[in-house]
C-alpha positions in Angstrom: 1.6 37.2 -3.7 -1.7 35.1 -3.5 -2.6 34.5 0.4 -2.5 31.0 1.1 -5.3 30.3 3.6 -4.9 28.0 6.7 -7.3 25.4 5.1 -4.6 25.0 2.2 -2.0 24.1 4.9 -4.2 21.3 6.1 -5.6 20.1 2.9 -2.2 19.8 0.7 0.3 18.1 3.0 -3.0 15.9 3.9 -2.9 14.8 0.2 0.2 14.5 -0.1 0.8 12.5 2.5 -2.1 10.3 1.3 -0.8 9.6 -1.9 2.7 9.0 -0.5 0.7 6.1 2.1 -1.5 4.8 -1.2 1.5 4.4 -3.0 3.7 2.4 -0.3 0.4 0.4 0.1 0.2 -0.7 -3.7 3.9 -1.6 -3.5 3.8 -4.0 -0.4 0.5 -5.5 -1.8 2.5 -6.0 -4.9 5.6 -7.2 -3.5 3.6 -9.7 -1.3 0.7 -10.8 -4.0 4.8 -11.4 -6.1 5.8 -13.5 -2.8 3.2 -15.5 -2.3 2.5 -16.2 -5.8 6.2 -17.2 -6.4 6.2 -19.1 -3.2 3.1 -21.0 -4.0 4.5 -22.0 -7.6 7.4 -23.4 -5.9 5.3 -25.7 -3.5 6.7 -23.9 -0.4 2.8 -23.4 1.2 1.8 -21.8 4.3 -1.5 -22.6 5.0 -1.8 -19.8 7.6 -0.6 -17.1 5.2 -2.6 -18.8 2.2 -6.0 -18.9 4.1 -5.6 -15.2 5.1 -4.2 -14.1 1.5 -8.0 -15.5 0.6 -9.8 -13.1 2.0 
């Protein structure tokens, strides 16, 4: 059996976690960038959310 060293233990749940993070991220930009898109096509405008979406 290989010896894992302590910097493994840090490193690996680190990226794991990361990815886990990135990939929620991408899904709620998604979802929303869906949302707003949708709700813009139907004429339902915020123009609070709008102007922030802009930036």
């Amino acid at each position: 059996m290989p010896q894992i060293s302590p910097m493994s233990w840090i490193i690996i749940p680190f990226f794991f976690v990361f990815f886990i993070v990135m990939f929620l991220v991408f899904v709620w930009w998604g979802y929303c960038k869906f949302y707003f898109v949708s709700a813009n096509y139907l004429g339902f405008k915020n123009n609070l959310v709008l102007n922030l979406w802009k930036w």
